[in-house]
N, C-alpha and C positions, 0 to 999 in steps of 0.2 A: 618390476620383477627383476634380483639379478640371482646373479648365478650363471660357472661358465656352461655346466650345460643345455641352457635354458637358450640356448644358438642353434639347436639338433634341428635341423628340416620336420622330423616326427611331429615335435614340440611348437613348430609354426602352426604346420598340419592341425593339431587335435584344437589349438588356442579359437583356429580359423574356423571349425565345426563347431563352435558355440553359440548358439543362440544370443544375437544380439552384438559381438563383434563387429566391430567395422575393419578393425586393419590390425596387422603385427608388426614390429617393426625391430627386428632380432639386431646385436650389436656383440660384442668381443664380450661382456660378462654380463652384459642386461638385456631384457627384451620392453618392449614399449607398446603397449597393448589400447588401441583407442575401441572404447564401447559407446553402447547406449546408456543411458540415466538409468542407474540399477540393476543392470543388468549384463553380464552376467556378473554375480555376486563375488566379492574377493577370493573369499573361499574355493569358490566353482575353479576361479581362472587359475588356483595356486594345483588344486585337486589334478586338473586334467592334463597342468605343466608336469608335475609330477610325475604322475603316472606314463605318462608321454617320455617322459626322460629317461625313466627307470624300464621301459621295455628294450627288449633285445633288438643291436641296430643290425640295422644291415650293411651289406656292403657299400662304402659308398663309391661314389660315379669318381672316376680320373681323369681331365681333360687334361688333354697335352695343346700346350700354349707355342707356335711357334716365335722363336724371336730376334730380329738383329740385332746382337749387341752394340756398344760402343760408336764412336765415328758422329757423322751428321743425326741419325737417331737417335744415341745415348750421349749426352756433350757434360753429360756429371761422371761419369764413368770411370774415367782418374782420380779424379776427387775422391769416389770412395772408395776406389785403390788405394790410394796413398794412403788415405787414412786408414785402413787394414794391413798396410805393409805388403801388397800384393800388388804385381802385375796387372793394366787394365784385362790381358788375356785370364789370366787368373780369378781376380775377381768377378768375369762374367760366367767361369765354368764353375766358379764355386755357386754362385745365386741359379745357375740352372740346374745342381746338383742336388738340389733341396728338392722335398716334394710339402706343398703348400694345402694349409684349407682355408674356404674362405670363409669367415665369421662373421660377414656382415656385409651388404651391399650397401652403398649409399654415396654420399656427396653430389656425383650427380647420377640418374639412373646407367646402372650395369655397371658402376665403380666398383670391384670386389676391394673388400680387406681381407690381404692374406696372412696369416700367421703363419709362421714356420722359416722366416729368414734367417737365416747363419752369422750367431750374433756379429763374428768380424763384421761385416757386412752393414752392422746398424750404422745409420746417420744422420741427426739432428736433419729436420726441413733446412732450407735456405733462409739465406737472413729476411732476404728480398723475394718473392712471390714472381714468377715468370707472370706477367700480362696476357700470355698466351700459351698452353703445353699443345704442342698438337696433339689428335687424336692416336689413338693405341700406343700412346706411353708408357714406357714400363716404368714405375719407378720404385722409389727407397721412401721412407721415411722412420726414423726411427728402428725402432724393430718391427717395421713389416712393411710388405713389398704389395703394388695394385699397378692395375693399368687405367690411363685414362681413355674413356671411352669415347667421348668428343673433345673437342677440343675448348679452354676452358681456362681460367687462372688457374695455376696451384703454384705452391712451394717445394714438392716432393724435387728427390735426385733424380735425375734421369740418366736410366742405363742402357736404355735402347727401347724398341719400338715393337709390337707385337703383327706379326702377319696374318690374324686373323682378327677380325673384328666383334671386341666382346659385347657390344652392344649396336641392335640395327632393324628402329622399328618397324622396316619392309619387310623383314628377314618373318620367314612363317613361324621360327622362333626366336625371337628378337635378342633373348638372353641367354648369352652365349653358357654363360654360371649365375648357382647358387647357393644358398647359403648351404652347409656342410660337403659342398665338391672341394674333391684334390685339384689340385693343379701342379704341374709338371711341365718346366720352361722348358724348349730345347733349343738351345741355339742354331743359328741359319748356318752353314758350310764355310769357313773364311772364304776367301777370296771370289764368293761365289754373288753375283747379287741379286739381294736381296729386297722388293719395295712392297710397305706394306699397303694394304688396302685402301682405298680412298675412303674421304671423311662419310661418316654415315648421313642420308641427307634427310629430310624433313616428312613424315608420311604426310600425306594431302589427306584431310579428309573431308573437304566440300566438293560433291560430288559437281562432274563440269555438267552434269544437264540433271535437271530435277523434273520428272513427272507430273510435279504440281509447283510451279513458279510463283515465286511472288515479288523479290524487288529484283532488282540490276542498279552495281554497285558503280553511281559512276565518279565520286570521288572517296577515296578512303578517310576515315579521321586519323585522331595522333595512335590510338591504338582500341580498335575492334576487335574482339575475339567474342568467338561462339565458345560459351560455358554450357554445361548443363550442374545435376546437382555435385558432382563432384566424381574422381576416379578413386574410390574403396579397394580396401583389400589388394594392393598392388605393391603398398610400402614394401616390403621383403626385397622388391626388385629394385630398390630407391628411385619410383616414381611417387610426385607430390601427389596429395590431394585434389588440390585446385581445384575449380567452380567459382561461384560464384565468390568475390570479397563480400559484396554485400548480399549476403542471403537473403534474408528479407524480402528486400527491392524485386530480388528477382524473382522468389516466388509468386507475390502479390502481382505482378506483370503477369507470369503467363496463369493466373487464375481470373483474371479481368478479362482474358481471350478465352476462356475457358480449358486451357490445357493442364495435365498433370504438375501438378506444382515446380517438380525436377527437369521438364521439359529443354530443352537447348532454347538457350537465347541468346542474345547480343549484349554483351557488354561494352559496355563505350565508356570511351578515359578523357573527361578535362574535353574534350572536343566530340564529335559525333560525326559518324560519315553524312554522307546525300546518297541518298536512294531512290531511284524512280521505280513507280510498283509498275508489274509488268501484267499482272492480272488484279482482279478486285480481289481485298483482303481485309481485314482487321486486325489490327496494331495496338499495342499499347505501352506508355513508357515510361520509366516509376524513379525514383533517384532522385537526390536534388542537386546533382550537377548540370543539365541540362535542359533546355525548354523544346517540346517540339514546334516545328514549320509546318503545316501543308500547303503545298504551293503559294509560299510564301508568305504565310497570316499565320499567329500563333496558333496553335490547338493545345487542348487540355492536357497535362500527363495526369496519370495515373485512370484513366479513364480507355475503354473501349476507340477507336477512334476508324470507322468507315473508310477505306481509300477507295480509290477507281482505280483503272488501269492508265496509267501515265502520269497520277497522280506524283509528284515530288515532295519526297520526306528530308529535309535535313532540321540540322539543330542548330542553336545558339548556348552559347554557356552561359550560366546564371551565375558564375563567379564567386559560388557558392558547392561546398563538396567538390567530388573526384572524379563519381560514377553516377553514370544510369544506366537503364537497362531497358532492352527492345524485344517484346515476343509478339507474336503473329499467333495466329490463330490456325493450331494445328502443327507447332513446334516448328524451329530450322532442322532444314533436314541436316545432318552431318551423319559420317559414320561413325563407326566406334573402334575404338583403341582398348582393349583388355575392359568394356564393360563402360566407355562412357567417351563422349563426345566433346568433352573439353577440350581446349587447345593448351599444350604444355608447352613453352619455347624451348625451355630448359632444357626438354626432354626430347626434343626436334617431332612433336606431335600437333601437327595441325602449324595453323599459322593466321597471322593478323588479317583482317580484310586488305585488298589492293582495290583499286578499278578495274572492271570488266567482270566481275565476281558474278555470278548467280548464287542468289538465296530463293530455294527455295522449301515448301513445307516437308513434314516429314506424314501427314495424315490430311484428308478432306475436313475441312470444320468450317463452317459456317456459323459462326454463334451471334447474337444480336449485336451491335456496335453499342454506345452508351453505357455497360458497365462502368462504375466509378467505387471507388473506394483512398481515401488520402489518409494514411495512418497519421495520428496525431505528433507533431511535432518533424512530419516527413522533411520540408521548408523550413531548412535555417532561417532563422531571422533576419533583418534586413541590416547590413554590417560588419556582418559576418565573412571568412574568407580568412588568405594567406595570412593576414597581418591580423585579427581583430578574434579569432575564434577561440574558445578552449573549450576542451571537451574533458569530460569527469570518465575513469572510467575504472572500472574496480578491478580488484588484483587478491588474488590465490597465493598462499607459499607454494615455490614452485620443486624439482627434483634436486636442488643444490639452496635449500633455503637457509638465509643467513643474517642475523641479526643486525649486523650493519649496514650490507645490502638494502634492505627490505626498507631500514628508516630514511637510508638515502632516497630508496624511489619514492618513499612518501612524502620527502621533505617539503615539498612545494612544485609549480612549473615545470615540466622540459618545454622545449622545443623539437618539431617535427624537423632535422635536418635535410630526409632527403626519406621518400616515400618510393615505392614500389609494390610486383603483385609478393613482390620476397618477404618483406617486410619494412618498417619504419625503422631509421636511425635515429636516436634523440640526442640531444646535444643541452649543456645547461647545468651538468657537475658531471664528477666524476661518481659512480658507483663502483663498490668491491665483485672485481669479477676474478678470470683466470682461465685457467685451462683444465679440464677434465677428461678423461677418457670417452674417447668417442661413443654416444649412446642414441637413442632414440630422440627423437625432437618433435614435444607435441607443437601445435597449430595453436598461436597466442603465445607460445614462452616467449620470457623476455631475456636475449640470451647477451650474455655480458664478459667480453672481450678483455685480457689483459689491459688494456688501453684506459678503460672504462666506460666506454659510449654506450649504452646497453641501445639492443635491437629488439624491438619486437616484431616475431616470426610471423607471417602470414600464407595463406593458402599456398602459394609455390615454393614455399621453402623447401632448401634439404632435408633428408628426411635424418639424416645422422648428423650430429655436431658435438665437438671440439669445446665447447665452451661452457662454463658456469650459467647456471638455472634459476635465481632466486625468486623469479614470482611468475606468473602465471595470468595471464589476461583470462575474466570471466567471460564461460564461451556466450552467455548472450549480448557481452559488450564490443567483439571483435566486427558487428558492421557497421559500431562507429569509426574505428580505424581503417574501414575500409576508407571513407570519406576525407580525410586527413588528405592537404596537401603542405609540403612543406612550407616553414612559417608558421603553421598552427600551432596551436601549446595544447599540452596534455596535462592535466591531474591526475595522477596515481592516488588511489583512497582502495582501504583496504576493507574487501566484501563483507558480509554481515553473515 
């Protein structure tokens, strides 16, 4: 959907009261709307934008942004003086002189895009990308101005540093703005000083003592996190999705324990922690990255599996896939972050297993051990792996689709250059990409970089991006790519 007024908070609101939405995901002239399979109908979603657009707004909300200009905070601050012909003094009372709206949150969560900057004032990103911007940055880009709300790579100018923190998931409201708030910079007092807030830090949500225990973690793997089905309906605020990569796996795991399919479980990366169970439980573990241990003799995945108390769980990698995944009987307890128990790094929500950790459940269950179920073709073949695999996996015209694009990605091969829960890099020609105005970014696009490397986006991706779109990963193909380790080769074939 574009259209600039299709960014009005109203227009999230009524998109968000439709039956069968999952998420909106508003941007400078489009909005990006993920549903259900037919529902709600094109029609419905254009009817209710509409109508939502065309009613009387109201006032909107004004936050005043405090901020130190220039110095150790702002170290671009001359720069885009100079290049306006103004004083660094000048140039920081003219960018607080403006009053800003935000049209978009996203890159990382609580990033506002603001429009309303004083065109002097625009200035191309940097050649070079900082490694690092610390948190509450204020910056430039172009014509329009945001702050970083963790700390983070970017390219923006930097003009100084905000003393209030726009994003802070402990905070009882975490987001400081949204989308159609003013903002109004006001600079700190010269000679007066000024230090902004410390970095926002990580909400915890594995509770330190559980009611109902079930392992102690005593060595961690390369990367454990507790997913559940996913955090919906939160885009607006640029938090990902996230859950499970591989869906699948994970529902099929806590349905062999008997839990609701979307229940919290453990995902495990490439390695697997050691767990000793601390009460009798029921396990089970699905994926074909990993084989489980009980006290030291193989046992079955994808199967029910009895423990004892003291029992020892760890894993072996099958050198084969990315991920598996671990449910109990009766869910991991975690709490919830706006509606879901996922760990987001990104987003400083939750965080990887360490040792000394307690897992334990979120409900009493006792269901029989021995459930089994192996979806067919679960187990790669024997050979398979970093050097030997390829996977076929089909492709959509995406929101920038483009005729030469589109036969480059089908021409043959890539290569997996480098995987994450962000997405995959491929490597193996060059594809026609570029740059676009910043929009909505579904879960699967394949997004494609001046450069050419095209990327395909996965569950923690940004929710807004910068970049040309030309196809679109089919959403029942995205938990092969969970499984992708770099090294693997991809076939692009275009869906039916």
């Amino acid at each position: 959907m574009r259209g600039a007024g299709y960014a009005a908070p109203r227009v999230v609101a009524a998109l968000l009261a439709l039956p069968g939405v999952r998420d909106v995901l508003p941007a400078y002239d489009s909005m990006l709307v993920e549903h259900e399979p037919g529902r709600p109908r094109r029609d419905e979603l254009l009817r209710a934008a509409d109508a939502a657009g065309e009613a009387e707004a109201g006032e909107a909300r004004v936050v005043e942004v405090p901020v130190a200009y220039g110095g150790e905070h702002g170290p671009d601050l001359g720069d885009v003086a100079a290049r306006a012909g103004l004083t660094p003094e000048a140039a920081a009372a003219l960018h607080a002189s403006a009053e800003y709206e935000v049209r978009a949150v996203g890159f990382s969560p609580g990033f506002p895009f603001l429009a309303g900057l004083p065109p002097a004032l625009a200035a191309p990103r940097r050649p070079e990308p900082r490694a690092r911007v610390p948190a509450h940055s204020v910056g430039i880009a172009n014509h329009q101005s945001g702050v970083y709300p963790v700390a983070s790579p970017g390219g923006w100018n930097l003009v100084g540093r905000a003393l209030v923190a726009v994003y802070d998931p402990r905070r009882d409201e975490p987001f400081l703005l949204g989308v159609g708030d003013r903002v109004r910079f006001v600079a700190a007092p010269a000679g007066r000083r000024a230090d902004p807030p410390p970095d926002p830090e990580p909400l915890e949500l594995l509770p330190e003592e559980s009611a109902l225990p079930a392992f102690e973690v005593v060595a961690p793997g390369l990367l454990d996190l507790v997913v559940d089905a996913g955090r919906f309906r939160a885009g607006r605020f640029g938090l990902a999705r996230g859950g499970p990569l591989d869906a699948p796996a994970a529902r099929l795991a806590n349905l062999l324990v008997g839990n609701d399919p979307g229940a919290p479980v453990l995902e495990m990366t490439l390695t697997g922690p050691t767990l000793r169970a601390v009460a009798p439980c029921v396990a089970a573990v699905t994926g074909p990255a990993l084989t489980p241990l009980v006290d030291g003799r193989e046992a079955p995945a994808y199967e029910g599996l009895a423990l004892r108390a003291g029992s020892e769980l760890r894993f072996v990698p099958t050198g084969r896939g990315a991920r598996s995944y671990l449910a109990v009987a009766g869910g991991v307890d975690a709490r919830r972050f706006m509606g879901s128990a996922s760990v987001d790094l990104r987003g400083l929500i939750g965080r990887p297993l360490r040792a000394g950790d307690a897992l334990g459940r979120s409900r009493p269950a006792a269901p029989p051990a021995g459930r089994r179920f192996e979806p067919h073709g679960a187990r790669p073949a024997a050979g398979g792996g970093p050097l030997g695999r390829r996977v076929r996996v089909r492709l959509l015209p995406g929101p920038q689709a483009d005729p030469d694009a589109w036969a480059a990605l089908l021409e043959g091969e890539l290569v997996v250059e480098a995987a994450d829960r962000t997405g995959l890099r491929l490597a193996g020609r060059e594809v026609p990409g570029g740059e676009v105005t910043s929009e909505g970014v579904p879960i699967g696009a394949l997004q494609v970089p001046p450069g050419g490397k095209p990327i395909v986006l996965l569950a923690d991706r940004g929710t807004l991006g910068g970049y040309a779109k030309p196809a679109v990963v089919h959403p029942a193909d995205l938990p092969r790519l969970a499984q992708l380790r770099p090294g693997d080769r991809l076939l692009f074939v275009a869906a039916r």
